[in-house]
PDB file as gemmi writes it, atoms N, CA and C in Angstrom:
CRYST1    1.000    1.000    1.000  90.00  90.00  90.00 P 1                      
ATOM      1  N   UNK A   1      -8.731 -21.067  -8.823  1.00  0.00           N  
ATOM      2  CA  UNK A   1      -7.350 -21.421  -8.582  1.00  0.00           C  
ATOM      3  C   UNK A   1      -7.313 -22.810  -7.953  1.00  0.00           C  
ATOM      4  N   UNK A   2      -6.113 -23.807  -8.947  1.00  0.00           N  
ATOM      5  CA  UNK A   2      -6.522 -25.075  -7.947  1.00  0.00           C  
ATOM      6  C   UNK A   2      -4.812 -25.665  -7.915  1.00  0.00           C  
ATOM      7  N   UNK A   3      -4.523 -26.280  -6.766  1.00  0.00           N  
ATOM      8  CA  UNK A   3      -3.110 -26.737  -6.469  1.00  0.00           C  
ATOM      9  C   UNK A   3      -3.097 -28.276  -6.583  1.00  0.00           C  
ATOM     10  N   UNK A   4      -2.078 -28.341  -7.197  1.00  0.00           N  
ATOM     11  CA  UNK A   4      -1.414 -29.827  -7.935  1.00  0.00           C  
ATOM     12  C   UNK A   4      -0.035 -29.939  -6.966  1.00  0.00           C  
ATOM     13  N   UNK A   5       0.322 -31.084  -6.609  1.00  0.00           N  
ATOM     14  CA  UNK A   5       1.321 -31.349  -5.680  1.00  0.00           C  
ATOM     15  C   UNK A   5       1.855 -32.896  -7.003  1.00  0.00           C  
ATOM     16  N   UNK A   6       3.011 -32.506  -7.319  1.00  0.00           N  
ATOM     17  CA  UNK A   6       4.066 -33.436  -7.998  1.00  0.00           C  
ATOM     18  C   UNK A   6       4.854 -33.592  -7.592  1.00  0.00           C  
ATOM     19  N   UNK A   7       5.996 -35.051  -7.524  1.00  0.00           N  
ATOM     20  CA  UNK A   7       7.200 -35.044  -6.665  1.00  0.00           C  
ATOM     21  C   UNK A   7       7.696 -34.011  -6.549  1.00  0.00           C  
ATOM     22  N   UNK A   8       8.482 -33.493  -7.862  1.00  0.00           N  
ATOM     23  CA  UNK A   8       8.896 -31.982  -7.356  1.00  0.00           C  
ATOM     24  C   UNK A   8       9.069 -30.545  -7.696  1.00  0.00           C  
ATOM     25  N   UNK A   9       7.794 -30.940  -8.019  1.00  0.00           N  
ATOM     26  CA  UNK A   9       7.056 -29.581  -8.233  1.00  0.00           C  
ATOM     27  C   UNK A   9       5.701 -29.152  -7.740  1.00  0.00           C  
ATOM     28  N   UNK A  10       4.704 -27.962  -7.609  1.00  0.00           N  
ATOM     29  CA  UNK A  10       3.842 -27.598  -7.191  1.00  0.00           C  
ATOM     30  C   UNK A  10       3.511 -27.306  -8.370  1.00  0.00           C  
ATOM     31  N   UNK A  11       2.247 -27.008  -8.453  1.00  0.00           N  
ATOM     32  CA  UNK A  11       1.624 -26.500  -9.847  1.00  0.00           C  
ATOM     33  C   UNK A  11       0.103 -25.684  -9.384  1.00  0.00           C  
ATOM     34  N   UNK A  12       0.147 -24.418  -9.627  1.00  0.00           N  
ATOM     35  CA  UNK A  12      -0.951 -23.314  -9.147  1.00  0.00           C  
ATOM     36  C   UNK A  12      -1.366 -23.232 -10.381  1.00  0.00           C  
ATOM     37  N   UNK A  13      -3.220 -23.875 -11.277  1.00  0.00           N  
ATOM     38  CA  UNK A  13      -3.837 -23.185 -12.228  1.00  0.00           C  
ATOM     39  C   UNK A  13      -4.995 -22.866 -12.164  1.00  0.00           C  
ATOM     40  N   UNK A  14      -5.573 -22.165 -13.100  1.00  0.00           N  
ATOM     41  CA  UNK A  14      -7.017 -21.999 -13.487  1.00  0.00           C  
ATOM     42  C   UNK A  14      -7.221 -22.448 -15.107  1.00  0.00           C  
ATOM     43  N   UNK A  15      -8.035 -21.823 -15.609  1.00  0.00           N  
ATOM     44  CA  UNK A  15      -8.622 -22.567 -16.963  1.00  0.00           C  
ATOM     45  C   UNK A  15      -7.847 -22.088 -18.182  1.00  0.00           C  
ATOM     46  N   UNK A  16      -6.851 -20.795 -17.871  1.00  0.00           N  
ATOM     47  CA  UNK A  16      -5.900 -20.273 -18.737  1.00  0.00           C  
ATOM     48  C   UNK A  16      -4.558 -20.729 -18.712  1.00  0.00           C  
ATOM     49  N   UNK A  17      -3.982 -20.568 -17.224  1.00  0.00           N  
ATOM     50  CA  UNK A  17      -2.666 -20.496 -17.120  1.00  0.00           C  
ATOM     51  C   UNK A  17      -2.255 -21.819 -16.279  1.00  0.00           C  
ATOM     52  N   UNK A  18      -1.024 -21.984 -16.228  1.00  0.00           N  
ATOM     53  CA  UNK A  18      -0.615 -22.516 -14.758  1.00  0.00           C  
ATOM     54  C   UNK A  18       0.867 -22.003 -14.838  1.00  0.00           C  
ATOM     55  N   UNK A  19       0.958 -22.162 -12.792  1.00  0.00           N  
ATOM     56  CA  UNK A  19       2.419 -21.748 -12.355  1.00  0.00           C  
ATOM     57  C   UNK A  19       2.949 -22.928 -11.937  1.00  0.00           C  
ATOM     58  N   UNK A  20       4.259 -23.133 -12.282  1.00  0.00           N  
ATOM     59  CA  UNK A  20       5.033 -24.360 -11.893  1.00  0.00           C  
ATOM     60  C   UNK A  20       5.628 -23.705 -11.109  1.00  0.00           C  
ATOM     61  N   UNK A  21       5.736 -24.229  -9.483  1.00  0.00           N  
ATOM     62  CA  UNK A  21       7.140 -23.700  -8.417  1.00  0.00           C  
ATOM     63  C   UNK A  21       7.688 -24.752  -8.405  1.00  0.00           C  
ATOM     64  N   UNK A  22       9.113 -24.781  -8.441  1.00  0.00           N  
ATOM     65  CA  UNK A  22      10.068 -25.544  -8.300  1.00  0.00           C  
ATOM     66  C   UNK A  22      11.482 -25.851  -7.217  1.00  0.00           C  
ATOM     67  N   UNK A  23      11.778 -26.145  -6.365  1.00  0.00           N  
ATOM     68  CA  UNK A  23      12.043 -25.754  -5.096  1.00  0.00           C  
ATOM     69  C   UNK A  23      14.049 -26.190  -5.566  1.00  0.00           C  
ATOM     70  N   UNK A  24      14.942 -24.944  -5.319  1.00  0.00           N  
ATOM     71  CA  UNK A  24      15.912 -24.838  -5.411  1.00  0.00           C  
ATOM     72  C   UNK A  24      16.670 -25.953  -4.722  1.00  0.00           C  
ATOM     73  N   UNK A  25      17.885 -26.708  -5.334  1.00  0.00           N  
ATOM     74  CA  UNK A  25      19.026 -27.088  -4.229  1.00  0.00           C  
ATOM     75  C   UNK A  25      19.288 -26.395  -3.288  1.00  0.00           C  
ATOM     76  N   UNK A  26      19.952 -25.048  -3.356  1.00  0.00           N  
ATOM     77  CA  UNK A  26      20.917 -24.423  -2.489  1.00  0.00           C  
ATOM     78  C   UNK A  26      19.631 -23.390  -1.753  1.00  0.00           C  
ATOM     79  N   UNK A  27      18.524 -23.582  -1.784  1.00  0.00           N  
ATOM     80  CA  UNK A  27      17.466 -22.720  -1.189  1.00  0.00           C  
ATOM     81  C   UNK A  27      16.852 -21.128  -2.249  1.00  0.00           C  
ATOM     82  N   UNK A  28      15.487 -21.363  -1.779  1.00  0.00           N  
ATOM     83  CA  UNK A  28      14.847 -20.648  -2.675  1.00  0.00           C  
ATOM     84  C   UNK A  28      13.658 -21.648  -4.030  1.00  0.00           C  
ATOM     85  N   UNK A  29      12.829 -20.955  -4.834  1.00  0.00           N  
ATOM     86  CA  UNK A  29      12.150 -21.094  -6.016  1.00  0.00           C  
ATOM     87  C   UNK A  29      12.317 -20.804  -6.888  1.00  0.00           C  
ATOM     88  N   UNK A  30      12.027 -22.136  -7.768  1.00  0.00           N  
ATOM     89  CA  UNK A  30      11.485 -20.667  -9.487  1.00  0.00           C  
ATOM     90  C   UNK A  30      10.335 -21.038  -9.697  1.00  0.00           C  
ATOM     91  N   UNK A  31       9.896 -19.808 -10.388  1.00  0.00           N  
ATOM     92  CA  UNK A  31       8.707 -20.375 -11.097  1.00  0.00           C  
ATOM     93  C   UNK A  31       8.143 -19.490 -12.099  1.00  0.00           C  
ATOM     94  N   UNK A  32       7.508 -20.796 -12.837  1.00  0.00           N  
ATOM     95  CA  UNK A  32       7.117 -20.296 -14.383  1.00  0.00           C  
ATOM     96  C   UNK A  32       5.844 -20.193 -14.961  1.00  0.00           C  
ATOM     97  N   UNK A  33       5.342 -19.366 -15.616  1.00  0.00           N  
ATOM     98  CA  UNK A  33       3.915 -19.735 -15.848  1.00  0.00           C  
ATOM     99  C   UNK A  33       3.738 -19.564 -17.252  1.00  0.00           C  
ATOM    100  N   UNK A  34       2.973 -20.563 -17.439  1.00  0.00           N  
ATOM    101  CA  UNK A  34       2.818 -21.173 -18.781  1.00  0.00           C  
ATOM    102  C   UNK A  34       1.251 -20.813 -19.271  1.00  0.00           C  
ATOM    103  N   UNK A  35       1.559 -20.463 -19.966  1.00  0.00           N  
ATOM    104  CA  UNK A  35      -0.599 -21.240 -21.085  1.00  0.00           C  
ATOM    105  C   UNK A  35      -0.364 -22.731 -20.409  1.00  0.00           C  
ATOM    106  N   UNK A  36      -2.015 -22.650 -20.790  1.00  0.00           N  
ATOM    107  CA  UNK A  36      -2.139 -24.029 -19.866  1.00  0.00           C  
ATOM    108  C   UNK A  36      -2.007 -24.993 -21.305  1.00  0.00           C  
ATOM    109  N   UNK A  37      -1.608 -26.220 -20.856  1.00  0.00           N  
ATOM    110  CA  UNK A  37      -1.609 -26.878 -22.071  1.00  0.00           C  
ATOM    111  C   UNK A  37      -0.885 -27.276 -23.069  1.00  0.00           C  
ATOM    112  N   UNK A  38       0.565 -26.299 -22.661  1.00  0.00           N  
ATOM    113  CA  UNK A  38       1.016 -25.887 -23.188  1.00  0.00           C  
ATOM    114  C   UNK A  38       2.833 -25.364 -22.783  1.00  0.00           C  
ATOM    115  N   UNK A  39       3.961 -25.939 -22.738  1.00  0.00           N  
ATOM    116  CA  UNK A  39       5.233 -25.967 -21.905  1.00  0.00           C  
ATOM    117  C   UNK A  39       5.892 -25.366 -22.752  1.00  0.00           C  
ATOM    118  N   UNK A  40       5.746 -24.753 -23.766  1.00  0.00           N  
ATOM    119  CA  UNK A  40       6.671 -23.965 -24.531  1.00  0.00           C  
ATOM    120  C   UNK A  40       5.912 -22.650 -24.645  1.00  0.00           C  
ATOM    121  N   UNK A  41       5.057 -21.997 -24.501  1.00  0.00           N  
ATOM    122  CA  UNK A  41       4.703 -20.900 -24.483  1.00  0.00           C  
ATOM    123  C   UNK A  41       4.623 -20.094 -22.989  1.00  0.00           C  
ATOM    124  N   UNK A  42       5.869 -20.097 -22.681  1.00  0.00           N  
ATOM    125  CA  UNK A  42       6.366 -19.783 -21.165  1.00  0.00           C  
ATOM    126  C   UNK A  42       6.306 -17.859 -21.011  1.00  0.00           C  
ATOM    127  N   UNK A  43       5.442 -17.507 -20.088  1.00  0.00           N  
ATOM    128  CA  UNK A  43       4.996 -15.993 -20.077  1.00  0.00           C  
ATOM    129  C   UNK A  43       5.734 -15.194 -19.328  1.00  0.00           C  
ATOM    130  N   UNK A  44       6.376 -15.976 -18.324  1.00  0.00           N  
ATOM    131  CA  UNK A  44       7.150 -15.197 -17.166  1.00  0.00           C  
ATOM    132  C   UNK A  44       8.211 -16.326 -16.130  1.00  0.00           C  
ATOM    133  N   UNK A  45       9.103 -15.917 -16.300  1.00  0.00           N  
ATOM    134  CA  UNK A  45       9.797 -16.711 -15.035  1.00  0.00           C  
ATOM    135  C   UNK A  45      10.455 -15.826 -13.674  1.00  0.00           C  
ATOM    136  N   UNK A  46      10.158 -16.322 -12.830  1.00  0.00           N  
ATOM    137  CA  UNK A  46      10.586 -15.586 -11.295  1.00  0.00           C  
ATOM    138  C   UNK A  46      11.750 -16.507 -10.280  1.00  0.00           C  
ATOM    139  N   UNK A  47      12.576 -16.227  -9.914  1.00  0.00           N  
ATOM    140  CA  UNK A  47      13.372 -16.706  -9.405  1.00  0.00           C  
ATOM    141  C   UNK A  47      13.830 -16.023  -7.795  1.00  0.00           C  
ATOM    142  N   UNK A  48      13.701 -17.361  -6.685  1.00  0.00           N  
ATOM    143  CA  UNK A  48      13.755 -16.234  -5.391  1.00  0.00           C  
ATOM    144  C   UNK A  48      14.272 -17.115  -4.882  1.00  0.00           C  
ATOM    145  N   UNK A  49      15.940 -16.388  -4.862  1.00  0.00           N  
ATOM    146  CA  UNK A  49      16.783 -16.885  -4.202  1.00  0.00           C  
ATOM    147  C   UNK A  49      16.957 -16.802  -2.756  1.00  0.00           C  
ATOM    148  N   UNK A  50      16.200 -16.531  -1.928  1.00  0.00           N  
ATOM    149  CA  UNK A  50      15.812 -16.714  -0.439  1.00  0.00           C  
ATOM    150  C   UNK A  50      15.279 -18.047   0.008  1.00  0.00           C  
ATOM    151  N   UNK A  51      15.720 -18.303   0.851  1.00  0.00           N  
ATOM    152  CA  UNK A  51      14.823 -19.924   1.773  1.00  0.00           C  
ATOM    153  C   UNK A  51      13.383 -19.277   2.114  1.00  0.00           C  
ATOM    154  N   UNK A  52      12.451 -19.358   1.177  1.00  0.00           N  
ATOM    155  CA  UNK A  52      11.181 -18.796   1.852  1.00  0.00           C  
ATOM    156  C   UNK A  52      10.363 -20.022   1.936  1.00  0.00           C  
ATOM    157  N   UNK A  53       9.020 -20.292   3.193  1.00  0.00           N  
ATOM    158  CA  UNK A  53       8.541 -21.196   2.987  1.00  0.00           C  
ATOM    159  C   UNK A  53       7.911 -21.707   2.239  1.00  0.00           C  
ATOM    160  N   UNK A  54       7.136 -23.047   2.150  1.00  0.00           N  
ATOM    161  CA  UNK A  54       5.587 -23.396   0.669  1.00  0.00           C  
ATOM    162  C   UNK A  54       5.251 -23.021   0.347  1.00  0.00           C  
ATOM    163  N   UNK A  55       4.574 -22.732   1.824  1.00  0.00           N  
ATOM    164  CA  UNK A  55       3.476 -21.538   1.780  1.00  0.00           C  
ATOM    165  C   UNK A  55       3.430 -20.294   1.208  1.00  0.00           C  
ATOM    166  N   UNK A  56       4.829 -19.480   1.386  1.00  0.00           N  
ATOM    167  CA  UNK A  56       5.091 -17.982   0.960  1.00  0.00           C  
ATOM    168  C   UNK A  56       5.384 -18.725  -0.731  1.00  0.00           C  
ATOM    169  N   UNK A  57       5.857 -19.333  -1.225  1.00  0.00           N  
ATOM    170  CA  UNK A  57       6.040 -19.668  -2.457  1.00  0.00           C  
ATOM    171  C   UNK A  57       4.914 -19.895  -3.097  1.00  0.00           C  
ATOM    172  N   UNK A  58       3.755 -20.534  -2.696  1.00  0.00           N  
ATOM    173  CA  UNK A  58       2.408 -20.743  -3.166  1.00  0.00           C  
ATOM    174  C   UNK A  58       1.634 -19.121  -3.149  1.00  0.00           C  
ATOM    175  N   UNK A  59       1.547 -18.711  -2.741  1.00  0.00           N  
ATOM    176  CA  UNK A  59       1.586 -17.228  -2.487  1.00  0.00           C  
ATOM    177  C   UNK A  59       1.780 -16.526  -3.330  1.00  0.00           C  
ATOM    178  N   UNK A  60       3.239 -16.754  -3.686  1.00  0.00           N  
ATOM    179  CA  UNK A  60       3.594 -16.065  -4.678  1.00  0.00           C  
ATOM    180  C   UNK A  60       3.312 -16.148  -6.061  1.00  0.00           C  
ATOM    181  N   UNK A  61       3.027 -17.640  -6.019  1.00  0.00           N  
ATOM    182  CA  UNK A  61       2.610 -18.566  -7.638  1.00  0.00           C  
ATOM    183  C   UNK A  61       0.943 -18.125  -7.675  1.00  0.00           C  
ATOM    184  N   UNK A  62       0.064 -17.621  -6.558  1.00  0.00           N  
ATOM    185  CA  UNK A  62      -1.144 -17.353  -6.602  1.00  0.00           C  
ATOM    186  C   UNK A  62      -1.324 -16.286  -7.129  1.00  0.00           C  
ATOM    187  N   UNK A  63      -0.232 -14.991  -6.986  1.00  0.00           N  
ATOM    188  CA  UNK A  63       0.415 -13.750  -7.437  1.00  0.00           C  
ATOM    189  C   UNK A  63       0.384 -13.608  -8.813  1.00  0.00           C  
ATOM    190  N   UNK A  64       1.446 -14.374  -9.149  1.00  0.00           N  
ATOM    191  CA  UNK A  64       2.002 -14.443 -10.595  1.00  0.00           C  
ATOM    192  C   UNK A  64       0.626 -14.972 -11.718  1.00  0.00           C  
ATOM    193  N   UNK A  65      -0.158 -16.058 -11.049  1.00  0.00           N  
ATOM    194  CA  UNK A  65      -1.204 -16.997 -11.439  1.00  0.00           C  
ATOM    195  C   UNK A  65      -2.324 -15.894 -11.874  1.00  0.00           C  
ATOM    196  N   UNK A  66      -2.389 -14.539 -10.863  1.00  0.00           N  
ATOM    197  CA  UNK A  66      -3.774 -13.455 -11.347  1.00  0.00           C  
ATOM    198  C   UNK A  66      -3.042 -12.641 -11.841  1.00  0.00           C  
ATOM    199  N   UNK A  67      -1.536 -12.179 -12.403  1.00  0.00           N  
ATOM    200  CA  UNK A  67      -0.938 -11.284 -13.454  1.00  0.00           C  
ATOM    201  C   UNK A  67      -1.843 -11.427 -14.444  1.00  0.00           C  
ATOM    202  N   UNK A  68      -2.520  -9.911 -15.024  1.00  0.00           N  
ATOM    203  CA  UNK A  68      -2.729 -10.182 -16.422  1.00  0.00           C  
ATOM    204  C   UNK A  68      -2.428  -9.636 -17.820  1.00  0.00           C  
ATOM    205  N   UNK A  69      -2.235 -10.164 -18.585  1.00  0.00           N  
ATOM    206  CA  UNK A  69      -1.250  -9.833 -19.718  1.00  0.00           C  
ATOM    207  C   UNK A  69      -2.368  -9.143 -21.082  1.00  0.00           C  
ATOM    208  N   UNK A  70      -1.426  -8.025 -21.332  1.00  0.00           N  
ATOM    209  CA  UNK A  70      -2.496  -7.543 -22.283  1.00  0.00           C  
ATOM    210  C   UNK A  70      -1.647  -8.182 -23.753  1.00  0.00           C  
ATOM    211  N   UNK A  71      -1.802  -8.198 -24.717  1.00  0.00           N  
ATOM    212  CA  UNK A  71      -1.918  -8.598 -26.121  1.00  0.00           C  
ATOM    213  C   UNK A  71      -2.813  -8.116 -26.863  1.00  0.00           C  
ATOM    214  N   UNK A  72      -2.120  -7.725 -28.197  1.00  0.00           N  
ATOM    215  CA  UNK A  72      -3.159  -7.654 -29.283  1.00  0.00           C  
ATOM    216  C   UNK A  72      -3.787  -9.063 -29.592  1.00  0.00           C  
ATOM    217  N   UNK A  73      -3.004 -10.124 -29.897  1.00  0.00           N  
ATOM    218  CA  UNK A  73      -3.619 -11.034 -30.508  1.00  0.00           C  
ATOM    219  C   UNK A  73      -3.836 -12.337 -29.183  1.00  0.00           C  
ATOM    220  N   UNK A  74      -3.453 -11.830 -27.870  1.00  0.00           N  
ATOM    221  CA  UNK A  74      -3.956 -12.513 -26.826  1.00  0.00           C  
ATOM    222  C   UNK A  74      -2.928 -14.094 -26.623  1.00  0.00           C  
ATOM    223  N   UNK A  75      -1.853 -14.085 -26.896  1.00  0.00           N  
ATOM    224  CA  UNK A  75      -0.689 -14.930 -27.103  1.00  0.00           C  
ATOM    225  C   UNK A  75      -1.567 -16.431 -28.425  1.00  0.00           C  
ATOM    226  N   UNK A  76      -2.619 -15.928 -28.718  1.00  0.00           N  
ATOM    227  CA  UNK A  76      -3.226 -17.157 -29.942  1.00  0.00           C  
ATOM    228  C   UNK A  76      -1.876 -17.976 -30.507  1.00  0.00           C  
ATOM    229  N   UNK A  77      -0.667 -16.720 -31.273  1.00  0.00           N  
ATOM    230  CA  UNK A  77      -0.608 -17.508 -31.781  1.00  0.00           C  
ATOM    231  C   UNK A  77       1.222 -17.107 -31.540  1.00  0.00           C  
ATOM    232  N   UNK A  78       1.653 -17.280 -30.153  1.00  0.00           N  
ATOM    233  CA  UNK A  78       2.530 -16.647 -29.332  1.00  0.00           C  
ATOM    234  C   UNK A  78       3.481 -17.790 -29.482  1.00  0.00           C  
ATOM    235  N   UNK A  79       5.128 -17.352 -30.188  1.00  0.00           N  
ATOM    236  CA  UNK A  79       6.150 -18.053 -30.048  1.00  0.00           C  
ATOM    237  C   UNK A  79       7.272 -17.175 -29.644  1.00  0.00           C  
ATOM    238  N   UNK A  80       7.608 -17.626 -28.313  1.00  0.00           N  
ATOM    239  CA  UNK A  80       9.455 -16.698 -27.865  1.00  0.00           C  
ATOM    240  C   UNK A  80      10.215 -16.559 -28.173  1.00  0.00           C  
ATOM    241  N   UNK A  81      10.299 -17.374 -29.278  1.00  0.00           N  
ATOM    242  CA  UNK A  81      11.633 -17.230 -30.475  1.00  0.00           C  
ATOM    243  C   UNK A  81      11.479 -16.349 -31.313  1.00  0.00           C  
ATOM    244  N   UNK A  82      10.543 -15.964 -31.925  1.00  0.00           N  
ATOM    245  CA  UNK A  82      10.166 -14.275 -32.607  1.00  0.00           C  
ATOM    246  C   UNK A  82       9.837 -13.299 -31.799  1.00  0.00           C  
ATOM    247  N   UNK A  83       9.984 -12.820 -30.569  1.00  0.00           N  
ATOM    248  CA  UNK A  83       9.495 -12.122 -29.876  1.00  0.00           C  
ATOM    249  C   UNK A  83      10.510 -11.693 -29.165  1.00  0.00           C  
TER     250      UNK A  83                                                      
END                                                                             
Protein backbone atom coordinates (compact mmCIF):
# COMPACT_ATOMS: atom_id res chain seq x y z
CA UNK A 1 0.00 0.00 0.00
CA UNK A 2 1.55 3.33 -0.97
CA UNK A 3 0.10 7.10 -0.49
CA UNK A 4 0.20 9.81 -3.18
CA UNK A 5 -0.64 13.35 -1.90
CA UNK A 6 -2.12 15.67 -5.01
CA UNK A 7 -3.42 19.18 -4.63
CA UNK A 8 -6.65 17.78 -4.09
CA UNK A 9 -6.74 14.64 -3.81
CA UNK A 10 -5.09 11.66 -1.87
CA UNK A 11 -4.51 8.59 -3.72
CA UNK A 12 -4.13 5.01 -1.64
CA UNK A 13 -2.55 2.08 -4.23
CA UNK A 14 -0.96 -1.14 -4.72
CA UNK A 15 -0.09 -2.94 -8.03
CA UNK A 16 -3.93 -3.57 -8.85
CA UNK A 17 -6.04 -0.88 -7.65
CA UNK A 18 -6.03 2.64 -6.43
CA UNK A 19 -8.37 4.79 -4.10
CA UNK A 20 -8.87 8.39 -4.89
CA UNK A 21 -10.19 10.43 -1.57
CA UNK A 22 -11.45 13.56 -2.37
CA UNK A 23 -12.23 16.04 0.35
CA UNK A 24 -15.89 17.62 0.23
CA UNK A 25 -16.84 21.52 0.22
CA UNK A 26 -19.49 21.39 2.79
CA UNK A 27 -17.45 18.55 4.86
CA UNK A 28 -16.85 14.96 4.50
CA UNK A 29 -15.16 12.46 1.42
CA UNK A 30 -15.60 10.51 -1.53
CA UNK A 31 -13.89 8.05 -2.73
CA UNK A 32 -13.36 5.87 -5.60
CA UNK A 33 -11.44 3.01 -6.53
CA UNK A 34 -10.36 2.32 -9.73
CA UNK A 35 -8.09 -0.51 -11.67
CA UNK A 36 -5.02 0.98 -11.62
CA UNK A 37 -4.29 2.54 -14.83
CA UNK A 38 -7.17 3.02 -15.58
CA UNK A 39 -10.21 6.08 -14.67
CA UNK A 40 -13.04 4.59 -16.32
CA UNK A 41 -13.21 1.23 -14.91
CA UNK A 42 -14.47 2.62 -11.52
CA UNK A 43 -15.31 -0.51 -8.90
CA UNK A 44 -16.87 1.26 -6.04
CA UNK A 45 -17.67 4.70 -4.87
CA UNK A 46 -18.15 5.71 -1.04
CA UNK A 47 -19.33 8.86 0.07
CA UNK A 48 -19.07 10.19 3.90
CA UNK A 49 -20.85 12.91 4.55
CA UNK A 50 -19.39 13.54 8.10
CA UNK A 51 -16.32 16.02 8.85
CA UNK A 52 -14.04 13.05 9.58
CA UNK A 53 -10.34 13.57 9.77
CA UNK A 54 -7.23 12.52 6.91
CA UNK A 55 -6.37 10.32 8.80
CA UNK A 56 -9.85 8.47 9.43
CA UNK A 57 -10.36 9.02 5.57
CA UNK A 58 -7.01 7.34 4.68
CA UNK A 59 -8.22 4.59 6.79
CA UNK A 60 -10.93 4.19 5.16
CA UNK A 61 -9.35 4.32 1.49
CA UNK A 62 -6.84 1.56 3.14
CA UNK A 63 -10.30 -0.37 3.77
CA UNK A 64 -11.83 -0.04 0.53
CA UNK A 65 -8.00 -0.46 -1.12
CA UNK A 66 -7.96 -4.50 0.56
CA UNK A 67 -11.89 -5.09 -0.62
CA UNK A 68 -11.71 -8.02 -2.77
CA UNK A 69 -13.78 -8.55 -5.71
CA UNK A 70 -14.63 -11.85 -7.04
CA UNK A 71 -15.29 -12.12 -11.00
CA UNK A 72 -15.50 -14.67 -13.42
CA UNK A 73 -13.47 -12.98 -15.90
CA UNK A 74 -11.59 -10.81 -13.14
CA UNK A 75 -12.87 -7.21 -14.56
CA UNK A 76 -10.18 -8.17 -17.92
CA UNK A 77 -12.45 -7.00 -19.88
CA UNK A 78 -14.92 -4.84 -17.46
CA UNK A 79 -17.15 -1.91 -18.89
CA UNK A 80 -20.09 -0.10 -16.52
CA UNK A 81 -22.07 0.66 -19.23
CA UNK A 82 -23.03 -3.09 -19.88
CA UNK A 83 -23.15 -4.05 -16.48
Amino acid sequence: MNLKFNNESIIVYDDTYEVHIQKKIFGGYTLKKYLKDSIFDILETRDIRVDISQEEAIELGKELLGKVYRSKNSFKNFNPIIT
